[in-house]
gemmi code that builds the backbone of each chain (N, CA, C; Angstrom):
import gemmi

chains = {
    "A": [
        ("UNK", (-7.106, 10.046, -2.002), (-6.350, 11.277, -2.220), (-5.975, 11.384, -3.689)),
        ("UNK", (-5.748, 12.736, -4.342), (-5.770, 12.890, -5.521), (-4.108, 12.603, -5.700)),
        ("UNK", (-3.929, 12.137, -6.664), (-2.582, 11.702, -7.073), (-2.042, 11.211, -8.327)),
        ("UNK", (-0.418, 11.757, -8.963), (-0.830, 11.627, -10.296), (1.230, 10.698, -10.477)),
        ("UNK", (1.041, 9.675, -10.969), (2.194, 8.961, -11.021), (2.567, 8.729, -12.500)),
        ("UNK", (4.493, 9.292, -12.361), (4.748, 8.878, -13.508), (5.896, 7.648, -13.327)),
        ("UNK", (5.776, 6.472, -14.006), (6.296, 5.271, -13.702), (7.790, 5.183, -13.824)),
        ("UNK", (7.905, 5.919, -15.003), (9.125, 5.987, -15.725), (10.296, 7.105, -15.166)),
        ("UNK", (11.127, 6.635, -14.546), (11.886, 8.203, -13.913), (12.903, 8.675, -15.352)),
        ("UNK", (13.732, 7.678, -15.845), (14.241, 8.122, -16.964), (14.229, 6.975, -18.494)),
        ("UNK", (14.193, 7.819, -19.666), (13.931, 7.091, -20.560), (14.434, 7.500, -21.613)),
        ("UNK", (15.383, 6.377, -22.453), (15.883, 7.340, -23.372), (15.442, 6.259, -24.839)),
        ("UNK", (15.825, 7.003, -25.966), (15.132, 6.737, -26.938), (16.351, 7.343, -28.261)),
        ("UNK", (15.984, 6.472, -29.330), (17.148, 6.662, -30.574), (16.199, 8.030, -31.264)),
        ("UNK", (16.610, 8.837, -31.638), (16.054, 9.997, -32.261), (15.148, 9.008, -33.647)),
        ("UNK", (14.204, 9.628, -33.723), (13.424, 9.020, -34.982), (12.611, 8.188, -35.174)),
        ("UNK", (12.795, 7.211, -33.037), (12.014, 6.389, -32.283), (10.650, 7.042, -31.942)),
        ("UNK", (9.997, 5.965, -32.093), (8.392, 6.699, -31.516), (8.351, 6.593, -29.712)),
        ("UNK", (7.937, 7.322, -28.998), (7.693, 7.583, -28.030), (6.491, 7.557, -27.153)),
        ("UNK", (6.503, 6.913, -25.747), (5.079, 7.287, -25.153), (5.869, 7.172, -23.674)),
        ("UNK", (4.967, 8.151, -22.923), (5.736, 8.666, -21.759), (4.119, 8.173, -20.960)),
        ("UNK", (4.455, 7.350, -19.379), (3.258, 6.947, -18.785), (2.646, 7.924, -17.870)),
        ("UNK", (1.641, 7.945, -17.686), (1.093, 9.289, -16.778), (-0.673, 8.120, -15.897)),
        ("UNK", (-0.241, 7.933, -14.481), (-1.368, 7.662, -14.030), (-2.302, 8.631, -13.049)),
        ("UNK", (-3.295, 8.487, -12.772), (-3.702, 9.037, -11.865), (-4.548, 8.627, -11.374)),
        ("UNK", (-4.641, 9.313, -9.914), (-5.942, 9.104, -8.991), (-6.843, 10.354, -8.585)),
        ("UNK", (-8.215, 9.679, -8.800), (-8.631, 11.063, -8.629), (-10.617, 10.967, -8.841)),
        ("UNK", (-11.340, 11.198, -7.391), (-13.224, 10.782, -7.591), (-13.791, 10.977, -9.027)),
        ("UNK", (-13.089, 11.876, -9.478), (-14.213, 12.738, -10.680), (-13.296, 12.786, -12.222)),
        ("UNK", (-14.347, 13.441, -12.707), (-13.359, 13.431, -14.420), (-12.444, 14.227, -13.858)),
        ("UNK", (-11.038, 14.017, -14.314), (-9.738, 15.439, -13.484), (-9.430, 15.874, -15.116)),
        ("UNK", (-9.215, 17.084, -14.871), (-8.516, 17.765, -15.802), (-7.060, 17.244, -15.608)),
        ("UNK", (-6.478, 17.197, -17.042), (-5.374, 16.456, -16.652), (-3.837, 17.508, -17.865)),
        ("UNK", (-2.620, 17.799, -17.836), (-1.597, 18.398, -18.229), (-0.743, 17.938, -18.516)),
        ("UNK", (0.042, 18.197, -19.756), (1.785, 17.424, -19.837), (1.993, 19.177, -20.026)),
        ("UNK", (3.498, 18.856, -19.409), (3.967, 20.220, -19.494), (5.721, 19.313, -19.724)),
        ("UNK", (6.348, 20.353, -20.192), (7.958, 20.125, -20.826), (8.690, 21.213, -20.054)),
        ("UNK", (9.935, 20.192, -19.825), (10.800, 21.349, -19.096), (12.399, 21.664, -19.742)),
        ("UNK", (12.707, 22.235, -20.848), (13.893, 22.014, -21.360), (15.336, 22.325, -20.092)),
        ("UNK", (16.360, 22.301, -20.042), (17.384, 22.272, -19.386), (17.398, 23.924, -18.671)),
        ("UNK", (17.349, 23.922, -17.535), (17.583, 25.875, -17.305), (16.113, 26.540, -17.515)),
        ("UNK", (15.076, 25.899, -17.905), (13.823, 26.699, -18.239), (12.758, 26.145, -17.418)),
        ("UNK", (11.808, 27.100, -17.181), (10.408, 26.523, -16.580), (9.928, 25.886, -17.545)),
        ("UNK", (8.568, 25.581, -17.002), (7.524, 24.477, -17.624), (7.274, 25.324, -18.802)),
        ("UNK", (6.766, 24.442, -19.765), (6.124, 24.601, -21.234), (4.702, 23.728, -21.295)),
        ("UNK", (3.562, 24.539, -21.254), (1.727, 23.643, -21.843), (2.516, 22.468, -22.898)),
        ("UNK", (2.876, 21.457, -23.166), (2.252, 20.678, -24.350), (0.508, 20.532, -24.527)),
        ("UNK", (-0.174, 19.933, -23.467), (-1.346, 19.731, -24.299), (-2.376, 19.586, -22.715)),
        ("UNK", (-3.415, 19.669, -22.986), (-4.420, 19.650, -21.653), (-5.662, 18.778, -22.539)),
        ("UNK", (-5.961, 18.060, -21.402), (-7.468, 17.252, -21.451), (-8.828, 17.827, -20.642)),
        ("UNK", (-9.758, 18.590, -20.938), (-10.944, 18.432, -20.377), (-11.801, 17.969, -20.069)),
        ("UNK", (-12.528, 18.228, -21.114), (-13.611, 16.789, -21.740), (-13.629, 16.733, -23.063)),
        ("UNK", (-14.255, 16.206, -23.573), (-14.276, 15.954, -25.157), (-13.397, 14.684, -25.683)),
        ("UNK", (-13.407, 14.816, -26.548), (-12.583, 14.006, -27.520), (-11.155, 13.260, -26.429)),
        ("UNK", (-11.397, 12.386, -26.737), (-10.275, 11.901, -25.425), (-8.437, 11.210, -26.034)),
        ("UNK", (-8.810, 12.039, -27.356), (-7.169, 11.926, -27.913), (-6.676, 12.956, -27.993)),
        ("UNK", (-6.261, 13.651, -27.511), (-5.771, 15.559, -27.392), (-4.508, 15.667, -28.316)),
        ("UNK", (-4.612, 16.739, -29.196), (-2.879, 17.339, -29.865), (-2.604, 18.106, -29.129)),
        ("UNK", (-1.287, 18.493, -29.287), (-0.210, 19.274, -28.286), (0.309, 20.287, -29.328)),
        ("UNK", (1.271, 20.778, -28.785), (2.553, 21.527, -29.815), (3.417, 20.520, -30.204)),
        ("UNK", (4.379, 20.683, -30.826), (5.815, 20.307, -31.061), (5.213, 18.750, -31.433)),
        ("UNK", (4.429, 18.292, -32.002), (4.318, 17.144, -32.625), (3.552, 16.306, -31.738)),
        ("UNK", (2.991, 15.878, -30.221), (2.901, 15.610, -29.106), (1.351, 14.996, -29.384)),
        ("UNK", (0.604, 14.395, -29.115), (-0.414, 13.812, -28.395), (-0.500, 12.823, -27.040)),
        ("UNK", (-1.839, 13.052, -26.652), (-2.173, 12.436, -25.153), (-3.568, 11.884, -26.035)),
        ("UNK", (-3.624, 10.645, -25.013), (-4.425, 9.561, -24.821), (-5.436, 9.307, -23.757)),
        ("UNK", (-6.636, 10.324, -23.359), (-7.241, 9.859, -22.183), (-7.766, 8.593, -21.867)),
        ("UNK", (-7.370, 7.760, -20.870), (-8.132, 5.927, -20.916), (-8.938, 6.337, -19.424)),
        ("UNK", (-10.135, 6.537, -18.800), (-10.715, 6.575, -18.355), (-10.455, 5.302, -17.481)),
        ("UNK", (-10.880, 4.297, -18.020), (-10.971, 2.893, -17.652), (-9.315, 2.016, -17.269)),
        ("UNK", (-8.576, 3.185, -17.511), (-6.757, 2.638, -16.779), (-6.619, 3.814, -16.246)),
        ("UNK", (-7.240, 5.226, -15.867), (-7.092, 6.019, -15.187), (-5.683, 6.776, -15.781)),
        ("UNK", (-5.585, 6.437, -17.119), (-4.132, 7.414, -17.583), (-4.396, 8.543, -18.830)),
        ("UNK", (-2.781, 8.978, -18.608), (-3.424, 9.870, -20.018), (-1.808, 10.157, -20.352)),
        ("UNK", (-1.239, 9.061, -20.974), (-0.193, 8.630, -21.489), (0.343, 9.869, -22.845)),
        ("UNK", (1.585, 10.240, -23.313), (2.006, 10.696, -23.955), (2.704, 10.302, -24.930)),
        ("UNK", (2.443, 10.937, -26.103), (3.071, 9.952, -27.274), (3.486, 11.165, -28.262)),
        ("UNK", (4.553, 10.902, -29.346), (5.000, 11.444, -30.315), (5.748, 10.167, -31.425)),
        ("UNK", (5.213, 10.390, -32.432), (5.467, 8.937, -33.771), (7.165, 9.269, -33.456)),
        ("UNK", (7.541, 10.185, -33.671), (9.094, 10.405, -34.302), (9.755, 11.441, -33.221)),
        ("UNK", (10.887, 11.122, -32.393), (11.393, 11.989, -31.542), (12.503, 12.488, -32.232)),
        ("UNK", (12.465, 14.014, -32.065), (13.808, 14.679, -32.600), (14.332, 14.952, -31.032)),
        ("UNK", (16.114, 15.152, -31.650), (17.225, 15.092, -30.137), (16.820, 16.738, -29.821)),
        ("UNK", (15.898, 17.641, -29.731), (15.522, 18.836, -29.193), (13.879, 18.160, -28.419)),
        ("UNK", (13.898, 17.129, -28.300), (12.858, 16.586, -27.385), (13.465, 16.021, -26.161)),
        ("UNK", (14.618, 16.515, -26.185), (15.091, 15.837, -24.851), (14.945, 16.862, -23.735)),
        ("UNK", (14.420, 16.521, -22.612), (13.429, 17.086, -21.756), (13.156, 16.425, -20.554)),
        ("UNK", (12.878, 17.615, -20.127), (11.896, 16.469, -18.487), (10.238, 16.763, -18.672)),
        ("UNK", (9.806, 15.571, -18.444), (8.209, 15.583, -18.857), (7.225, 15.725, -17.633)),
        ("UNK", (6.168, 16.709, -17.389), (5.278, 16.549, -16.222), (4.154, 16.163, -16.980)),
        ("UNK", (3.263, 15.197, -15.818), (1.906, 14.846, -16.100), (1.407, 15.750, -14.805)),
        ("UNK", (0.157, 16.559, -14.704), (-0.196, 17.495, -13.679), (-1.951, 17.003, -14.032)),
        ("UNK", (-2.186, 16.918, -12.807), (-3.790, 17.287, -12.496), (-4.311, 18.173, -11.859)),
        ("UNK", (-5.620, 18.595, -12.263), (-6.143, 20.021, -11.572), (-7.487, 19.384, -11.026)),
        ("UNK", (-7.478, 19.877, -9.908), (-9.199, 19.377, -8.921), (-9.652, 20.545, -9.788)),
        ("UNK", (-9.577, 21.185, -10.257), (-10.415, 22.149, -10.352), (-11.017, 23.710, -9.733)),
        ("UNK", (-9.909, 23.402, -8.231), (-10.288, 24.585, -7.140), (-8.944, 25.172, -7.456)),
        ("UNK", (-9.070, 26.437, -7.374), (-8.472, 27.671, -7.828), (-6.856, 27.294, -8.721)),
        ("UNK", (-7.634, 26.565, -9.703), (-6.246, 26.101, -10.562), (-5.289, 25.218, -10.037)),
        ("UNK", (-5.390, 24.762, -9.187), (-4.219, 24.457, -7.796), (-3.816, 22.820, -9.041)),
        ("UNK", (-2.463, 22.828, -9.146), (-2.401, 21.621, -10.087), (-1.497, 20.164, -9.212)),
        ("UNK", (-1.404, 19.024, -9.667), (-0.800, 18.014, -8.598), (0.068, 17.678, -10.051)),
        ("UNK", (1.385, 17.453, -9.905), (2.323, 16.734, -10.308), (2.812, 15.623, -10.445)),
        ("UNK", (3.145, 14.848, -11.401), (3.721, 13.793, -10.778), (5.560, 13.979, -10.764)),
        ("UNK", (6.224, 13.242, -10.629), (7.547, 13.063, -10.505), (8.383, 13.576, -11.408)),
        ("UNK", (7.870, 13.393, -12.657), (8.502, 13.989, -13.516), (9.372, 12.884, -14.362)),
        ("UNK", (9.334, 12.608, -15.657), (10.250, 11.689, -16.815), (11.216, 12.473, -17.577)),
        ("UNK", (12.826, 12.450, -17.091), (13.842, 12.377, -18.472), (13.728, 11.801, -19.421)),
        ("UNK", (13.736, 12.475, -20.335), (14.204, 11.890, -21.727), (15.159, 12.172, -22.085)),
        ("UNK", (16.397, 11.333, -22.720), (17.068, 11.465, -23.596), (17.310, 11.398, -24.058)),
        ("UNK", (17.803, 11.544, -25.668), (17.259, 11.278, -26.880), (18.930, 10.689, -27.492)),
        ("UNK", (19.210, 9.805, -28.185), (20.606, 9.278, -28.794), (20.703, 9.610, -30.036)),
        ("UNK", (21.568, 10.411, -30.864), (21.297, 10.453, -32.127), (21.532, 9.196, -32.992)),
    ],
    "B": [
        ("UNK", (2.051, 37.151, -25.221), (2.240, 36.384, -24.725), (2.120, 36.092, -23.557)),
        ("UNK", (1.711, 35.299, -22.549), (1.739, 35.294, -21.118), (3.462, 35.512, -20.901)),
        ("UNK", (3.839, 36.502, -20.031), (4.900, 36.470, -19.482), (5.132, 36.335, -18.120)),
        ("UNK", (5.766, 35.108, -17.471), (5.994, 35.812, -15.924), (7.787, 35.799, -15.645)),
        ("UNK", (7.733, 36.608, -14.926), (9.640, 36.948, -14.474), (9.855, 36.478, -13.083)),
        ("UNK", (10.742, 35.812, -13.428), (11.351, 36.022, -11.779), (12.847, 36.507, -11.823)),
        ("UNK", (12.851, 37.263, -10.340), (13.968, 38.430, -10.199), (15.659, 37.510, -10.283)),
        ("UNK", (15.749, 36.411, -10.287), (16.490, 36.131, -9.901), (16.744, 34.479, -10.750)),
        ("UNK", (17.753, 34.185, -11.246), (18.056, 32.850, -12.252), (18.780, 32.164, -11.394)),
        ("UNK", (20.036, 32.586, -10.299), (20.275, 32.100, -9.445), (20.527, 32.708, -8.425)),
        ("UNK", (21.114, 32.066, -7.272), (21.031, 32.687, -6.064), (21.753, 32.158, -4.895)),
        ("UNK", (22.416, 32.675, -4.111), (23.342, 31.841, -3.282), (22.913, 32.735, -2.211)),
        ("UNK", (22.701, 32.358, -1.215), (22.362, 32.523, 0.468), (23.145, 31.909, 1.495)),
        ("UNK", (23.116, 32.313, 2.506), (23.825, 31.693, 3.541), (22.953, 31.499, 4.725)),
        ("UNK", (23.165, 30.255, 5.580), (21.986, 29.780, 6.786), (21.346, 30.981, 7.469)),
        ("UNK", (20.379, 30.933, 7.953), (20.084, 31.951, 8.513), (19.540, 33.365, 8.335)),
        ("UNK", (20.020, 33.575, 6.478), (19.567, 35.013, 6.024), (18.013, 34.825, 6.052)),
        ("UNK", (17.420, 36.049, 5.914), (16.094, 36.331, 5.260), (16.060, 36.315, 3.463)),
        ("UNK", (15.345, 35.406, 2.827), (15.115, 35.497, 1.307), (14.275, 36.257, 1.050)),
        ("UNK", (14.360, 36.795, 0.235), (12.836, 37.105, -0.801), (13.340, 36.725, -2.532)),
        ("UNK", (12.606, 36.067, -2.871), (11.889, 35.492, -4.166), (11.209, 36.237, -4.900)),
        ("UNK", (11.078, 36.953, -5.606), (10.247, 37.897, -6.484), (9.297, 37.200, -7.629)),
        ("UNK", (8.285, 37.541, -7.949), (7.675, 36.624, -9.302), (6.853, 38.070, -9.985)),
        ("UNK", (6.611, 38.459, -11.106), (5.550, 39.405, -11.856), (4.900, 38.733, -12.994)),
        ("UNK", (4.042, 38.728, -12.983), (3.267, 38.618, -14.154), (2.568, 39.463, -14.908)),
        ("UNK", (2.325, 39.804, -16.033), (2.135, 40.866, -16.906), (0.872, 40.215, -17.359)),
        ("UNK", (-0.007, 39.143, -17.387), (-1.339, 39.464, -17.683), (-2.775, 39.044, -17.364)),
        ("UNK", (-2.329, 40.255, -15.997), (-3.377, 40.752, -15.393), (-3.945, 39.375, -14.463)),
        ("UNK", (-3.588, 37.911, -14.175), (-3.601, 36.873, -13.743), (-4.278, 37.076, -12.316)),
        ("UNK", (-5.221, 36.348, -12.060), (-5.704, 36.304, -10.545), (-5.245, 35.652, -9.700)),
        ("UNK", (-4.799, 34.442, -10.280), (-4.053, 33.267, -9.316), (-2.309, 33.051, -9.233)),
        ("UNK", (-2.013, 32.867, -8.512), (-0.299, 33.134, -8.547), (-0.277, 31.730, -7.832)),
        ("UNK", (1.330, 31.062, -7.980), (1.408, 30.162, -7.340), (2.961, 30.131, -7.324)),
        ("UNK", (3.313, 29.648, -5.858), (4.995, 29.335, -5.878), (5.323, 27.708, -5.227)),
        ("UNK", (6.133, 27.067, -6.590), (6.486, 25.531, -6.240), (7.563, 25.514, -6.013)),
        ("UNK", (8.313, 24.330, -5.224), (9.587, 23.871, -5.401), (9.968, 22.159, -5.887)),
        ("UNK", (10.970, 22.522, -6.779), (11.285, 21.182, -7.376), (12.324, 21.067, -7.129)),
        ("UNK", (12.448, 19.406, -6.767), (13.439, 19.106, -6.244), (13.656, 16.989, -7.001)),
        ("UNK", (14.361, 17.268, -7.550), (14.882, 15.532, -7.927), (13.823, 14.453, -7.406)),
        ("UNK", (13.079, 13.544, -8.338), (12.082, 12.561, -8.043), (10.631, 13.150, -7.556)),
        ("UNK", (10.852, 13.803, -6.726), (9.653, 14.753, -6.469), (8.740, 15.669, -7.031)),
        ("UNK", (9.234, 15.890, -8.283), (8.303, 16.934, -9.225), (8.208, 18.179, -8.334)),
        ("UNK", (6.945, 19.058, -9.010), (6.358, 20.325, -8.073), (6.007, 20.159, -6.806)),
        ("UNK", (6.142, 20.935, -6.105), (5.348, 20.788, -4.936), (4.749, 22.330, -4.411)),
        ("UNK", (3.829, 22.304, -4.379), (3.370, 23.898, -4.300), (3.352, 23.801, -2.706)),
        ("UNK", (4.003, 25.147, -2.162), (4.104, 25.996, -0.799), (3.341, 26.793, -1.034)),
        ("UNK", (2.567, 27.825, -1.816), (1.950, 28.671, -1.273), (1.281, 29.366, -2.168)),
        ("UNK", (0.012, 29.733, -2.558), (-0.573, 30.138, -3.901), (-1.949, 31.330, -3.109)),
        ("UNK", (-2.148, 32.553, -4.617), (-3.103, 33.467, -3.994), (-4.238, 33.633, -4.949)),
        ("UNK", (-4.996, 33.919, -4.823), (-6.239, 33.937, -5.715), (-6.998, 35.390, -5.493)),
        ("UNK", (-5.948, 36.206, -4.552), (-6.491, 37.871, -5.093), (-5.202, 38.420, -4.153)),
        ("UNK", (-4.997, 40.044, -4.746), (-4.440, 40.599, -3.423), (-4.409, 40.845, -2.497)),
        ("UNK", (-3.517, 40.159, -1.574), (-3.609, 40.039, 0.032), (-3.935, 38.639, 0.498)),
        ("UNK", (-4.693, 37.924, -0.535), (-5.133, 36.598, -0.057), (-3.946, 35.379, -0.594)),
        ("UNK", (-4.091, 34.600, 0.662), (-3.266, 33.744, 0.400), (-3.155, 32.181, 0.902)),
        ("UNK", (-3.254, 31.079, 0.244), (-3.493, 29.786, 0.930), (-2.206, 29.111, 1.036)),
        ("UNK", (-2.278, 28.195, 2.231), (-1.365, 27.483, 2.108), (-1.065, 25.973, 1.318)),
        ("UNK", (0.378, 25.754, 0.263), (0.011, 24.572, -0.399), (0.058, 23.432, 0.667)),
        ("UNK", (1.215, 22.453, -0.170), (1.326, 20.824, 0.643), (2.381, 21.253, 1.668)),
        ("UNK", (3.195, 21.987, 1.181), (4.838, 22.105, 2.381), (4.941, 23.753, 2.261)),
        ("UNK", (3.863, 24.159, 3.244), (4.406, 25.706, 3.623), (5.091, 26.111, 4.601)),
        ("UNK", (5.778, 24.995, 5.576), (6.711, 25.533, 6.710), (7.761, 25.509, 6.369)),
        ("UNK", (8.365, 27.018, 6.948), (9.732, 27.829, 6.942), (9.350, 29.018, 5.986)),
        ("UNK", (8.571, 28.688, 4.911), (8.185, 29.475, 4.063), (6.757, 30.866, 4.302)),
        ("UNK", (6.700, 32.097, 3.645), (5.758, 33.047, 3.810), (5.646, 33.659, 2.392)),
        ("UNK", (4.362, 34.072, 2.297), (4.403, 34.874, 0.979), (3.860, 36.191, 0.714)),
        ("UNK", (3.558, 37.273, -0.129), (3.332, 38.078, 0.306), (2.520, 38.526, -1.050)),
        ("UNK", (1.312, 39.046, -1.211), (0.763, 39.838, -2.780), (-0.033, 41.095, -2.277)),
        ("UNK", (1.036, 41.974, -2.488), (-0.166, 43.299, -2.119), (-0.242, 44.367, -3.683)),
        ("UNK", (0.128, 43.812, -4.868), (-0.087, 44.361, -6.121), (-0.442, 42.701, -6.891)),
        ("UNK", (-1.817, 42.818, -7.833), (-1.787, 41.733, -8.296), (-1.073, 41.041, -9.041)),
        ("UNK", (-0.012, 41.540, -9.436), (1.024, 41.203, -10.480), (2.321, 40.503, -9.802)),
        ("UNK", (2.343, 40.726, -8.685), (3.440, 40.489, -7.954), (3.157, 39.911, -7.049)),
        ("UNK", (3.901, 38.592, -6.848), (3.868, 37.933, -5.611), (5.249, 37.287, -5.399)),
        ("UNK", (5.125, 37.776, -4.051), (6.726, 36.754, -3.691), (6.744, 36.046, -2.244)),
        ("UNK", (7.775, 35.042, -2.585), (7.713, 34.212, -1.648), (9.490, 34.490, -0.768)),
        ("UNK", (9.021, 34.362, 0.643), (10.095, 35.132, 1.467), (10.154, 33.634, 2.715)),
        ("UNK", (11.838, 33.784, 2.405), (11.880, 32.298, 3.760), (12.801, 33.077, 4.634)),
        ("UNK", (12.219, 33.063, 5.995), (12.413, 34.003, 6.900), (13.491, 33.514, 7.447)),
        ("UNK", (14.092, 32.306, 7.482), (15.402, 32.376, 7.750), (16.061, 30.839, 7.337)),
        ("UNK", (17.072, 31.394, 5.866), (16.917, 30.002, 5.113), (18.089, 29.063, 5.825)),
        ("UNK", (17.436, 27.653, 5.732), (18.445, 26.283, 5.289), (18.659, 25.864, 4.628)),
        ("UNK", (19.900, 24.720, 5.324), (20.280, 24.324, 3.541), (19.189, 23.073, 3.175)),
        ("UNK", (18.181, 22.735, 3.848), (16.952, 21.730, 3.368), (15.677, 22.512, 2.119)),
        ("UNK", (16.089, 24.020, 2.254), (15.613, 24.589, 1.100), (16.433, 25.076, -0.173)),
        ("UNK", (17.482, 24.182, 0.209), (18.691, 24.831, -1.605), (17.347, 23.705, -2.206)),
        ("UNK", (17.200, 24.351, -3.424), (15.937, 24.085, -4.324), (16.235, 24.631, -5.755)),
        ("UNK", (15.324, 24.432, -6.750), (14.565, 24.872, -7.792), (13.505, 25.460, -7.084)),
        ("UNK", (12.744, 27.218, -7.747), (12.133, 27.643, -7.173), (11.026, 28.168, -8.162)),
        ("UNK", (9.902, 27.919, -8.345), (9.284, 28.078, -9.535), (7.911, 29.236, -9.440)),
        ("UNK", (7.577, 30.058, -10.286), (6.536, 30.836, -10.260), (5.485, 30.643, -11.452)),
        ("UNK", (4.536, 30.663, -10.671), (3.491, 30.323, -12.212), (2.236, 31.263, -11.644)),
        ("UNK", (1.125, 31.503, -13.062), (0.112, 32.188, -12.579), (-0.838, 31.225, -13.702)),
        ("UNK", (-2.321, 31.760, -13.293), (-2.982, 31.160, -14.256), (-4.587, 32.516, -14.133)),
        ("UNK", (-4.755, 32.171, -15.506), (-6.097, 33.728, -15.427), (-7.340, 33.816, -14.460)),
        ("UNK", (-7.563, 32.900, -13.795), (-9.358, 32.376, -13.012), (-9.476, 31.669, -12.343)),
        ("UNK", (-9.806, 31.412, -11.008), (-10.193, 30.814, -10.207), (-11.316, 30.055, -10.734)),
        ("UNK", (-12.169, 30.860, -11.057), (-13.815, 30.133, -11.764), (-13.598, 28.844, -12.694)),
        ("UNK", (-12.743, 28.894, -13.361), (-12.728, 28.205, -14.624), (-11.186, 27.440, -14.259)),
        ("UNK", (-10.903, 26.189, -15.003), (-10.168, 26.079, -15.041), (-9.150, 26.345, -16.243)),
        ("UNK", (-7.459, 26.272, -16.196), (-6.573, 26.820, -16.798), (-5.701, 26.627, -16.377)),
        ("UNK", (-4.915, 26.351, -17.705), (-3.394, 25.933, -17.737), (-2.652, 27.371, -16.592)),
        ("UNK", (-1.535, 26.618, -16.175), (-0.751, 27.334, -15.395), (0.403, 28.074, -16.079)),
        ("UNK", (0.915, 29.445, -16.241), (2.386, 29.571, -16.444), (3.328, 30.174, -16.085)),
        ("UNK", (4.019, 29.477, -16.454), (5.762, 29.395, -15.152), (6.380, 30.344, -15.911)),
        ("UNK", (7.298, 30.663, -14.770), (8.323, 31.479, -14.828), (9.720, 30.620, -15.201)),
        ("UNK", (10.860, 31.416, -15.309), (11.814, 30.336, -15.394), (12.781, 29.555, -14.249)),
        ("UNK", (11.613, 30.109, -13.381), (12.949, 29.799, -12.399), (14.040, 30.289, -11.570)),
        ("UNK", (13.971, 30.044, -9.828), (15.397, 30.496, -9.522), (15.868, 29.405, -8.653)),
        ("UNK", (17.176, 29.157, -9.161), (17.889, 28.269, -8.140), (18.377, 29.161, -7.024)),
        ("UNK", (17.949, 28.172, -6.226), (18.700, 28.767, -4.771), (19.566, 27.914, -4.291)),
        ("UNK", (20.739, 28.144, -3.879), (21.696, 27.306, -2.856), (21.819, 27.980, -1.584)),
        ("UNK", (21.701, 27.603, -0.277), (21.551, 27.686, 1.119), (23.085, 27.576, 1.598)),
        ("UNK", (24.108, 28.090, 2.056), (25.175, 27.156, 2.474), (25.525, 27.753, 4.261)),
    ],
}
model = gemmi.Model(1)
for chain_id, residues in chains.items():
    chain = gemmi.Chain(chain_id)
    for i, (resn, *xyz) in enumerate(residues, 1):
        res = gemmi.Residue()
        res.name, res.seqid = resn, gemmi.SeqId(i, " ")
        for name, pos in zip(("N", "CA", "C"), xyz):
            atom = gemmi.Atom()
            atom.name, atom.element = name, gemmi.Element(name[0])
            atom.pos, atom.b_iso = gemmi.Position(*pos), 0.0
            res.add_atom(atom)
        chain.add_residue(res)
    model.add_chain(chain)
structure = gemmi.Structure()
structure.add_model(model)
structure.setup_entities()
């Protein structure tokens, strides 16, 4: 069954700290894979999507993903966290049939100045 | 910009009423989708359409119904709420079935059931 786990339920970090947020998954085929951001009171925000290609993806807001094929993740990272990165983080996969996306749990961050 | 709305930021109900949930999207989107989030659990999609009138069911569509008879609009209606659905209630669309594509959300309506 397709399935996408994030390890970390909450995580906090000194502003200025580098960051990586875990994202696993399960899944037969190459999966398209999503981080999306959720600030406080707001829906989801795209940071960055994996297709195919190049298997180190940029995002917005400073953000890269890491596709590892061979650990089945696609981990999230930013060198330097500012305290407006504090957030809840989704990792989402798409089979591919009518957009339909799988979630995982979802990671707090909170950031300490 | 992709915009989608939902009618409602919050929302208080009482056992038993009929809901409706409103969602619009402004561009021109084929696929609609309505999740609920809830603590540890992330999204969980109840119920998503891929034209007007058509409609599949997600992972947890009982108690829940939905309805798209303009493509822009879809809403999701719980025919007679509990309090096992006070939730986060989320709307997203995305442009194509064919292809794949990022999803986007609305902001959201909290609901409380009491």
């Amino acid at each position: 069954a397709q399935s996408v786990t994030q390890p970390d339920i909450h995580i906090t970090v000194s502003e200025g700290a580098s960051l990586e947020l875990r994202c696993n998954y399960s899944y037969g085929a190459t999966p398209y894979l999503f981080w999306y951001v959720q600030s406080p009171g707001q829906g989801l925000q795209l940071l960055l999507k994996y297709f195919s290609g190049d298997t180190l993806v940029q995002g917005i807001k400073g953000f890269e993903a890491e596709f590892k094929r061979s650990q089945s993740s696609f981990n999230l990272r930013k060198p330097s966290v500012h305290w407006s990165d504090a957030a809840e983080y989704f990792c989402a996969l798409s089979d591919g049939g009518y957009n339909k996306l799988i979630f995982g749990a979802g990671t707090r961050l909170a950031v300490h100045p | 910009d992709v915009k989608v709305t939902q009618s409602s930021r919050y929302l208080v109900k009482r056992t038993g009423e009929k809901v409706f949930l409103e969602c619009v999207q402004d561009m021109d989107h084929e696929n609609m989708f309505w999740y609920r989030q809830d603590p540890g659990l992330g999204l969980r999609l109840i119920y998503f359409s891929y034209d007007v009138k058509m409609k599949e069911k997600g992972d947890i569509p009982e108690g829940y119904s939905v309805s798209r008879e303009k493509k822009e609009r879809f809403s999701l209606i719980l025919e007679s709420a509990s309090t096992n659905q006070t939730s986060m209630y989320l709307c997203a669309s995305s442009p194509t079935r064919t292809l794949v594509y990022e999803q986007y959300f609305g902001p959201g309506t909290r609901l409380t059931v009491t």
